[in-house]
C-alpha positions in Angstrom: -3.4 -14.6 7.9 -1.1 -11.9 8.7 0.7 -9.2 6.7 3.9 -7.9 7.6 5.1 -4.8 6.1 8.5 -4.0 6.0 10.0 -0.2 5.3 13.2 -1.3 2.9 14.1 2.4 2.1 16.0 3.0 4.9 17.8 -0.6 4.3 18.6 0.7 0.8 19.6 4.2 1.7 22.4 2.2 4.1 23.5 -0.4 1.0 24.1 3.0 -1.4 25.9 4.5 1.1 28.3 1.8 1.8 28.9 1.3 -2.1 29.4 5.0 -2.1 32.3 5.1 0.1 33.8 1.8 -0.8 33.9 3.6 -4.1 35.6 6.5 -3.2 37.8 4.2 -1.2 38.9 2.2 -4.5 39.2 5.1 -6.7 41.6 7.0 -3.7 43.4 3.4 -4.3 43.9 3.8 -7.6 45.0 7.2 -7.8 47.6 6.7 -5.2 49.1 2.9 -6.4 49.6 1.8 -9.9 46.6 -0.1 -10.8 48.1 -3.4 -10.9 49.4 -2.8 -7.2 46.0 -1.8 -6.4 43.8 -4.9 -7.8 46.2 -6.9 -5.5 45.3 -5.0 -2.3 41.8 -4.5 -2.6 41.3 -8.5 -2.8 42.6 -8.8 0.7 46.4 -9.4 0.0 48.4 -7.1 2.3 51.8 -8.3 1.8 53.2 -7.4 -1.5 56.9 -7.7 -2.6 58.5 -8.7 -5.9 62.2 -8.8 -8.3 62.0 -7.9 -11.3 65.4 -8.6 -13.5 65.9 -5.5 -15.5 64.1 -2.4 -15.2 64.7 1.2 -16.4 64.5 3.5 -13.9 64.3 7.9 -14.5 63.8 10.7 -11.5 63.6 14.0 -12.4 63.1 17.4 -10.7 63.4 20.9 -11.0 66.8 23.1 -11.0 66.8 25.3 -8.2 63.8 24.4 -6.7 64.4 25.4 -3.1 65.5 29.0 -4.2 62.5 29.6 -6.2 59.8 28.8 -3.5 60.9 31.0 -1.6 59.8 33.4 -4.6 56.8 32.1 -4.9 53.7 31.9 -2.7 52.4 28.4 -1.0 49.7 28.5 -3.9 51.6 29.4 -6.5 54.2 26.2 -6.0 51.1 24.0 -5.5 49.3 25.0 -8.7 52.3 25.1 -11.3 53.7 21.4 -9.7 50.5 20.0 -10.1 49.9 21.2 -13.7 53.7 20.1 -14.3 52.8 16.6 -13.1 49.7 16.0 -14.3 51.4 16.7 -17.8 53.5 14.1 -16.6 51.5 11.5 -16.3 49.2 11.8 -19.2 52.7 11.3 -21.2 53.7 8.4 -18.8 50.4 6.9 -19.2 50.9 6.5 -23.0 53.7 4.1 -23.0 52.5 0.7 -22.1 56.0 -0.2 -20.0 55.8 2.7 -18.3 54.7 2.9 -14.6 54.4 6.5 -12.1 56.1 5.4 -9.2 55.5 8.5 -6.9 56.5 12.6 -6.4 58.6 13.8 -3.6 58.2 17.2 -3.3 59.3 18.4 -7.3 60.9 14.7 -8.0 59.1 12.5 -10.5 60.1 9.1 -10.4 59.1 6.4 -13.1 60.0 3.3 -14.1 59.6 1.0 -17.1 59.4 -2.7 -16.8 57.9 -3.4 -13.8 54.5 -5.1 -15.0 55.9 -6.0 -18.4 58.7 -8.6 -17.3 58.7 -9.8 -20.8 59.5 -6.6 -22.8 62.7 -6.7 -24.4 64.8 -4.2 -23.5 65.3 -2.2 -26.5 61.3 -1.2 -25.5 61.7 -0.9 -21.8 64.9 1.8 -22.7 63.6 2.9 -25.9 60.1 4.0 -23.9 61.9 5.3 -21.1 63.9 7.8 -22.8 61.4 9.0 -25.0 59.2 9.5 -21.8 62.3 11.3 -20.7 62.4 13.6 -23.4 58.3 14.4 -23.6 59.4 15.4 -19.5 62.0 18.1 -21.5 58.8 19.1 -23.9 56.4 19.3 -20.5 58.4 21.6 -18.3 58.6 24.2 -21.4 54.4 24.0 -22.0 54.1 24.8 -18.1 56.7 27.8 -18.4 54.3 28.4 -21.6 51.1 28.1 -19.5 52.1 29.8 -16.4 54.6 32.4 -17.5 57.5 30.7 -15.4 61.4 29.7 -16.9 61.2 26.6 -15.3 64.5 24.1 -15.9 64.3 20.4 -15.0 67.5 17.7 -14.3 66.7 14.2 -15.9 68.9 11.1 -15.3 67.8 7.3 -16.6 69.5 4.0 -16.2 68.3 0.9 -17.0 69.8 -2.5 -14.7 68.4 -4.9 -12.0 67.5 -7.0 -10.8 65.4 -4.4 -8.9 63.3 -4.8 -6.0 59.7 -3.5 -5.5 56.6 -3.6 -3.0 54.0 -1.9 -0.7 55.1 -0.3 2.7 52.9 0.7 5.2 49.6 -0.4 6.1 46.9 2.6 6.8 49.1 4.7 4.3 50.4 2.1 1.6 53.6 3.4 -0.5 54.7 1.7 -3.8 58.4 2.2 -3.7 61.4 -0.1 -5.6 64.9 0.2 -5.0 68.2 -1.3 -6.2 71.5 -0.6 -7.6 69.8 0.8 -11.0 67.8 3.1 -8.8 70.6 4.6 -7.3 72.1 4.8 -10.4 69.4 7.1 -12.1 69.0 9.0 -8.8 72.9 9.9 -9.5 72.5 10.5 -13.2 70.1 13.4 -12.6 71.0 14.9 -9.7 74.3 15.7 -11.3 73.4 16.0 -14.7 73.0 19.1 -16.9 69.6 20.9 -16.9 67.1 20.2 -19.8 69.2 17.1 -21.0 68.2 13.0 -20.8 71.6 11.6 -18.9 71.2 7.8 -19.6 73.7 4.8 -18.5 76.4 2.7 -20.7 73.5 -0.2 -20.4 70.9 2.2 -21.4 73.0 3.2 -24.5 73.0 0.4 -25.6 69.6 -1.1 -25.1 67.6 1.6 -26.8 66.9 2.1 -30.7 69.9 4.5 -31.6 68.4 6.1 -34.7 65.6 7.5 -33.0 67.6 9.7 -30.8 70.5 12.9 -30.8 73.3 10.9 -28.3 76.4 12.1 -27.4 79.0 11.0 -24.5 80.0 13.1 -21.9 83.2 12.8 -20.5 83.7 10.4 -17.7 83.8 11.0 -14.1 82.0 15.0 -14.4 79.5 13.5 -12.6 78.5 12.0 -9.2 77.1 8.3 -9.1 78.7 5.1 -8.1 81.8 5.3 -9.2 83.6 6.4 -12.8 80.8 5.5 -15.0 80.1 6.2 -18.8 77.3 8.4 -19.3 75.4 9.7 -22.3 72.8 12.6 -23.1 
């Protein structure tokens, strides 16, 4: 009879380090794509695309961004947009509608809707402008924290249907676009500093008595066409 011996440790050491880095592979997943994005990708499905009917939509950024990096060292813009989004998402993370679609440069863009289809849209508005409004609150706790006078440009607008899905393969980007996209894009980048500039369907989808609302006179701002628009 013969015994065979065999040395498993180095056998094991190779198992934990492949659970290791698929690991830090699915948590760079999740940090990146919202969580229901990146379930689907990690079980093999590469091609992902959807409509969704109605969706509200908000960007935001800061006022005279450009001008005041140049002020500011490449650390200093760095560290106060990182604590300004990270306040950012812990607000965005506790609406249940809500969804971080993704920062360009100082522009945070969010959406409402798109993994709860069946939300009415008196939540999907309702949520998105008080997310809107906690955005307002944020910018003045960084100014607070870092000593800045940060302003920021908010515009909302609730429509669809919208259409959303992964680009890219080695980097994948979440993205959705559509007419109500456009539409928010257009609210903020024209709209007054440190105000929530919603649409006519926004107006009236949300739950009135919980908000200040006031119109502002058509046509002072740029967006497809004359529109009605409210803050």
């Amino acid at each position: 009879m013969a015994l065979i011996f065999r040395d498993i440790g180095d056998e094991r050491r190779q198992q934990m380090l492949i659970e290791l880095e698929t690991e830090k592979h699915m948590s760079i997943v999740y940090q990146i794509l919202p969580h229901q994005i990146a379930e689907r990708l990690l079980t093999e499905q590469k091609s992902i695309s959807m409509t969704v009917d109605l969706v509200a939509i908000s960007f935001c950024d800061i006022v005279s961004f450009t001008p005041w990096c140049g002020s500011q060292t490449p650390e200093g813009v760095v560290n106060t947009l990182n604590v300004m989004f990270n306040l950012f998402d812990e607000s965005c993370n506790q609406y249940p509608t809500m969804t971080k679609i993704k920062c360009i440069g100082d522009c945070y863009m969010s959406a409402s809707g798109i993994f709860t289809p069946d939300a009415p849209p008196e939540v999907l508005g309702t949520e998105m402008v008080c997310f809107c409004l906690d955005m307002i609150t944020g910018i003045g706790e960084v100014n607070r924290q870092l000593g800045t006078s940060l302003q920021i440009r908010v515009g909302t607008a609730i429509g669809g249907p919208i259409s959303a899905g992964v680009m890219g393969i080695h980097k994948p980007v979440f993205d959705i676009w559509g007419d109500a996209v456009n539409e928010a894009n257009g609210l903020e980048s024209s709209g007054v500093p440190m105000k929530v500039h919603i649409n006519k369907l926004m107006y009236d989808s949300i739950q009135k008595d919980k908000f200040i609302i006031e119109k502002r006179e058509t046509g002072t701002y740029l967006v497809s066409g004359r529109r009605d628009v409210y803050i």
